[in-house]
DOTOR-292833 format. One line per 4 residues: number of its first residue (from 1); their letters; for each residue x, y, z of N, C-alpha, C. Coordinates in pm, 1 decimal. Each point is the difference from the previous one (the first is absolute). Layout:
// residues N
NUM) A) X Y Z X Y Z X Y Z; ...
// end
This chain:
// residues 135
1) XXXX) -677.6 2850.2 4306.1 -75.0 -123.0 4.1 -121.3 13.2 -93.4; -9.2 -146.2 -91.5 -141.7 5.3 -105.9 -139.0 11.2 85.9; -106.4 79.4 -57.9 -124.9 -26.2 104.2 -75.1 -122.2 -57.8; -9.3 -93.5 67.0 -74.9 -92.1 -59.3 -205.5 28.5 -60.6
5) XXXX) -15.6 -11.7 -120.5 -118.7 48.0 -48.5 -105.2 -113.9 -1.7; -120.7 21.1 64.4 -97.6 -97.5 -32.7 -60.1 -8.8 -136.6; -89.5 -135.3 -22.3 -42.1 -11.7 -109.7 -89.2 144.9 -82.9; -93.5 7.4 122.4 -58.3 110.3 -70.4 98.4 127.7 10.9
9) XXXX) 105.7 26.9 -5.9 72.7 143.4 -71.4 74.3 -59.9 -83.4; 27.5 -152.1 -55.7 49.3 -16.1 -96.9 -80.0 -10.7 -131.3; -103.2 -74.8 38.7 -128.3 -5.9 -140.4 -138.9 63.6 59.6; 10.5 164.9 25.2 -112.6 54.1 96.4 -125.2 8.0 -105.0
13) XXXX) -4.0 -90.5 -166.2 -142.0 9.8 -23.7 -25.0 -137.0 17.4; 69.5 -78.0 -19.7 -56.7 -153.4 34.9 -39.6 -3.6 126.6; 81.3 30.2 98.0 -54.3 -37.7 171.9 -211.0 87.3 -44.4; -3.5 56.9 -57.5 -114.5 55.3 -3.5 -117.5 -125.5 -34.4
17) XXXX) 72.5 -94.6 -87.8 -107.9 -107.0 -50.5 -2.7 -97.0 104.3; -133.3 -60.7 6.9 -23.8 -116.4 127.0 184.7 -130.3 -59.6; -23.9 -42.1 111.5 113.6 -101.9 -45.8 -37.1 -121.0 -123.0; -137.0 -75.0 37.2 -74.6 -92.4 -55.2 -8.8 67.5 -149.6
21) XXXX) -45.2 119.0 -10.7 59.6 9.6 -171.7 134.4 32.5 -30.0; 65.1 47.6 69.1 158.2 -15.1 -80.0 58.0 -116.9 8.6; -38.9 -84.2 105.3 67.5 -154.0 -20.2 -121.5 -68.7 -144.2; -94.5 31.5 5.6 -65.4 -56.9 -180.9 97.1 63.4 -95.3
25) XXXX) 56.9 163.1 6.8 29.7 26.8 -156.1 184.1 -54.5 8.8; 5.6 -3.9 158.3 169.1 -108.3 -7.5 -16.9 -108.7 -93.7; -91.1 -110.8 52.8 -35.1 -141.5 -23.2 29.4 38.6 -152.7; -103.5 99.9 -34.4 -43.9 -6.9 -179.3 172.1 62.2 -48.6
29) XXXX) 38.4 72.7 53.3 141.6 50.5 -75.2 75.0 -130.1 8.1; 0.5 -95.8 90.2 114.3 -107.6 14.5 -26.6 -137.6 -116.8; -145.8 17.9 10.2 -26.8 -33.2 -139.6 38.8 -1.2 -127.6; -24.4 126.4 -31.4 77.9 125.8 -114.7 140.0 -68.6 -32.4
33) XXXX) 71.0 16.5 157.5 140.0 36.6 -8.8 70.8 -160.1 -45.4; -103.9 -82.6 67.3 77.2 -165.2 -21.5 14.2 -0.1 -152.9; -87.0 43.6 -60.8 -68.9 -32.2 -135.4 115.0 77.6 -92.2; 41.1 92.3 16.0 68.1 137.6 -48.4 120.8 -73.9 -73.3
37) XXXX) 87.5 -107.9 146.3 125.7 -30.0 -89.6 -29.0 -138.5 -110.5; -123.1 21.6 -62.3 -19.4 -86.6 -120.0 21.8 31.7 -116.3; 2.8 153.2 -15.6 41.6 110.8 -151.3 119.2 -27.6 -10.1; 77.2 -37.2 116.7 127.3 49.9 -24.4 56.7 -177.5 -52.0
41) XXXX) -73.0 -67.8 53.0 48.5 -163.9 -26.4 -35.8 -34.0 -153.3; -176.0 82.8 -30.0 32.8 -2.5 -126.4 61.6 58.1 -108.1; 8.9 102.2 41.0 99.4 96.8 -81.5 127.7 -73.0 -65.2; 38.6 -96.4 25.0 103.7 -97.4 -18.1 -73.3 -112.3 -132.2
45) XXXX) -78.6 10.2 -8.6 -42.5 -101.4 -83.4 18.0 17.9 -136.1; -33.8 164.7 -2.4 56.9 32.3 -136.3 137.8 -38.3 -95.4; 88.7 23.5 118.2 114.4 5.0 -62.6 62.4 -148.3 -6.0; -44.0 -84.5 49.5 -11.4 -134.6 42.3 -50.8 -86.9 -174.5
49) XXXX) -85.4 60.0 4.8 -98.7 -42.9 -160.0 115.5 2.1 -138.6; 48.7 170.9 27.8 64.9 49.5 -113.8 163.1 -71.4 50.9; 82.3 -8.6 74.3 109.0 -99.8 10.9 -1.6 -168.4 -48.5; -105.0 -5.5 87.1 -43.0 -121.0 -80.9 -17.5 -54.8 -122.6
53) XXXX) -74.8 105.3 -93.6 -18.1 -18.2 -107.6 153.0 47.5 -91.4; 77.0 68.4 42.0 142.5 51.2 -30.7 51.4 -142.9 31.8; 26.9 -30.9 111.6 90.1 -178.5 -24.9 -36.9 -99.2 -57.2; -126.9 -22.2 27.4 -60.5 -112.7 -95.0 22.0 5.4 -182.6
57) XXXX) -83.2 139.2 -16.9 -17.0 2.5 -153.7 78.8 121.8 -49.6; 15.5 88.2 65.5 96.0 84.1 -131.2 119.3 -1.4 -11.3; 68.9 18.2 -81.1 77.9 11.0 -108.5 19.2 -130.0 -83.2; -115.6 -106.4 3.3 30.8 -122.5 -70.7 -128.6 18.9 -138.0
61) XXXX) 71.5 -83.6 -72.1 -89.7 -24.2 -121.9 -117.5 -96.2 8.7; -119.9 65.2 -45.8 -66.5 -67.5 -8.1 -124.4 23.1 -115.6; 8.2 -145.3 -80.0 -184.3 30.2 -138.6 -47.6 120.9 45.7; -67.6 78.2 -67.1 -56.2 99.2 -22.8 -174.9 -12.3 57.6
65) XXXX) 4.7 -96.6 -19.3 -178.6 -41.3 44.7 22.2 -34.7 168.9; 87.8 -77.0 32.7 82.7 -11.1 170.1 8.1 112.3 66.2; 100.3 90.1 -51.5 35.7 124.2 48.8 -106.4 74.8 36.9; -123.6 11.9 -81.3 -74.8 84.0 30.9 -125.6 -66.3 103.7
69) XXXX) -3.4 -119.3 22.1 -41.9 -101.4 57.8 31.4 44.4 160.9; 112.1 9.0 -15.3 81.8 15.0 164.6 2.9 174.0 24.7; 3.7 96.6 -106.7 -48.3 99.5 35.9 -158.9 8.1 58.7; -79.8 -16.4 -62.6 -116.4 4.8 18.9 -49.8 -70.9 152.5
73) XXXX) 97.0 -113.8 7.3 -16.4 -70.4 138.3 37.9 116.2 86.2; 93.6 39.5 45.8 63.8 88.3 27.6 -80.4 118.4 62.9; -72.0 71.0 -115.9 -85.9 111.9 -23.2 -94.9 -19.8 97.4; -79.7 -137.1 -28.1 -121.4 -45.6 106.5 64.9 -30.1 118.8
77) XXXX) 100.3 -7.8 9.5 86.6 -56.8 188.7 5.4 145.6 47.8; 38.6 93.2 -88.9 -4.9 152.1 51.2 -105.3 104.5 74.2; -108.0 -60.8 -94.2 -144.5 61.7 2.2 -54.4 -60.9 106.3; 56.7 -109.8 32.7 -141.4 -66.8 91.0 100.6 72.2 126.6
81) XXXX) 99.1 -10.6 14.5 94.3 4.0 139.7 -56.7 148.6 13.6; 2.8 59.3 -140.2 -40.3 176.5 101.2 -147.3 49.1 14.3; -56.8 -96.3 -52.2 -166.2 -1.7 34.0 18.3 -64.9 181.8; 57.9 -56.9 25.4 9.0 -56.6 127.3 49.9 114.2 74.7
85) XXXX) 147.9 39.2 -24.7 20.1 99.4 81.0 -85.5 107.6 25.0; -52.5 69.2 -108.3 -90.7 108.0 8.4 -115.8 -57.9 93.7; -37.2 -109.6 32.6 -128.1 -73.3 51.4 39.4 32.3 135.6; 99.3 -21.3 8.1 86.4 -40.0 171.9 16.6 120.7 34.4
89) XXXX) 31.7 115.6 -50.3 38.7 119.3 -2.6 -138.5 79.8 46.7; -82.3 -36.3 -87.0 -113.0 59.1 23.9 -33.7 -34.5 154.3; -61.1 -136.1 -12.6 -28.1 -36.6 126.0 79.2 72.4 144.5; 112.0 32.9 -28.1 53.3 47.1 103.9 0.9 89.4 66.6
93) XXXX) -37.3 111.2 -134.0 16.2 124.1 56.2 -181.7 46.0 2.2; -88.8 -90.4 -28.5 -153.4 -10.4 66.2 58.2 -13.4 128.9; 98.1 -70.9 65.5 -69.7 -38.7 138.1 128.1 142.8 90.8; 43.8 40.3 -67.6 73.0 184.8 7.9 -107.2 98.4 28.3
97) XXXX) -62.6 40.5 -124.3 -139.6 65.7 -31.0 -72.6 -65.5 128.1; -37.4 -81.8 7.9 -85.3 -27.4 116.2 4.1 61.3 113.0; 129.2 -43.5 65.1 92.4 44.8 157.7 -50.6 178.8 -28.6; 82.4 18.8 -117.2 -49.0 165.3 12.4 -90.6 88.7 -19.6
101) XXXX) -149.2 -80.5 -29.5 -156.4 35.1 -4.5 -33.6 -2.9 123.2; 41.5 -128.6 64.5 -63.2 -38.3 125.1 106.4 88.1 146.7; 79.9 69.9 -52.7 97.7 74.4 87.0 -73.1 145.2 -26.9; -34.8 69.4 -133.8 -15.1 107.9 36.8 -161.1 3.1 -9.0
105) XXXX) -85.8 -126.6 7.1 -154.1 -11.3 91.6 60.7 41.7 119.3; 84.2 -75.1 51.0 10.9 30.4 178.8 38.0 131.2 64.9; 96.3 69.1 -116.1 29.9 146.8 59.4 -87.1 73.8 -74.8; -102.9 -28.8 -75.7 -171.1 110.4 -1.2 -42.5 -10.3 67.0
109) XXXX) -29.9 -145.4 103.4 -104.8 -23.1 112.4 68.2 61.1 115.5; 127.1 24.1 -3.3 59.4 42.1 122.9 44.9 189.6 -29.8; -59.0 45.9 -75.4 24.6 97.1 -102.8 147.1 37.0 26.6; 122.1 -68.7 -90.3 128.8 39.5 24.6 37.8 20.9 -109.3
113) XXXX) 53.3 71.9 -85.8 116.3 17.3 -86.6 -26.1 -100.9 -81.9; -29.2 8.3 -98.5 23.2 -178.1 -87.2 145.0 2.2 -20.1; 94.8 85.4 -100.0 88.3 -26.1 -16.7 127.4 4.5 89.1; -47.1 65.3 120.8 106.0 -19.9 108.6 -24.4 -160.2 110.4
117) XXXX) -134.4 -15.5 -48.8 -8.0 -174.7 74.5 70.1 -78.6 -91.7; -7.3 -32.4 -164.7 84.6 -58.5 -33.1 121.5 -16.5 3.1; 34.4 116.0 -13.7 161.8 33.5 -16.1 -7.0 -52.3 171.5; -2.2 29.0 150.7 59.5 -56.6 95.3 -53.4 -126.6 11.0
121) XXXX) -112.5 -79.1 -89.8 28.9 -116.9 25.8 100.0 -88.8 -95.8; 26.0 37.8 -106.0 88.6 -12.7 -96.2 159.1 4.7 124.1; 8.9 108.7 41.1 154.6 4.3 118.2 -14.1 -108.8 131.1; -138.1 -24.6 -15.6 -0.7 -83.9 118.4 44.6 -160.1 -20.8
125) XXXX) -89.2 -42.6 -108.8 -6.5 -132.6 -82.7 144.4 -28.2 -29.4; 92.1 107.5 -69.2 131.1 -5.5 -51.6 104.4 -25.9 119.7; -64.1 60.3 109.0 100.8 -2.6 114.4 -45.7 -107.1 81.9; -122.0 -60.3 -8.7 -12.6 -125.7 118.1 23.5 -122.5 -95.2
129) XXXX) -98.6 -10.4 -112.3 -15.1 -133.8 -74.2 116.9 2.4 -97.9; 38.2 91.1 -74.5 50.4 -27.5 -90.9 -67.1 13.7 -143.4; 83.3 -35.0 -140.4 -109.8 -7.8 -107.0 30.2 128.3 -115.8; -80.1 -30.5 -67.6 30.5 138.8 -106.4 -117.9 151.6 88.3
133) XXX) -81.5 -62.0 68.7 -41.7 159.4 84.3 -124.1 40.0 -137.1; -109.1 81.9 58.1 -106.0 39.1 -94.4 57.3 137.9 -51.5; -16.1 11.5 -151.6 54.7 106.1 -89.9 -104.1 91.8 -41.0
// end
């Protein structure tokens, strides 16, 4: 027969933190995590741009002053989309960096392990919420 294990022998450095801050650095990871599957939605945009521009305009003829017209359009549809992504990207993984400043403040004040509080809240987050988990 399995022995059934309580919380604290499953995550025995978290049970160490008051609850009221691990439900803040939950809140802030669920944050994180909503936000997370937006790389992956844009990640699609790229290839979206360049198909696009494959059915519409290439392999057809076009003036020489045109052609480079619709390249150049093109060029700037590229640049701005990955100035965006990189924007979104950034933003995201600030509010990553965050969760894990304000996680290993809490295991200095509680003097625990920094890298063994992340890593089991990283197993914890992955196993209750879901998400890509702090790296």
């Amino acid at each position: 027969m399995e022995e059934v294990k309580t919380q604290s022998e499953i995550w025995p450095l978290l049970s160490k933190i008051p609850k009221k801050q691990l439900t803040q650095l939950v809140e802030g990871y669920g944050a994180y995590a909503a936000n997370f599957k937006y790389i992956y939605f844009s990640m699609l945009g790229f290839p979206a741009i360049v198909l696009g521009y494959n059915l519409f305009f290439g392999g057809k003829s076009y003036p020489y002053s045109e052609a480079r017209n619709i390249e150049n359009t093109f060029a700037i549809i590229l640049c701005i989309y990955l100035v965006c992504f990189l924007v979104l990207a950034g933003l995201i993984v600030a509010k990553m960096l965050k969760v894990k400043k304000a996680l290993r403040h809490t295991a200095m004040q509680h003097r625990l392990n920094k890298k063994a509080v992340v890593k089991e809240f990283h197993n914890f987050v992955k196993a209750s919420i879901g998400g890509p988990g702090l790296k």
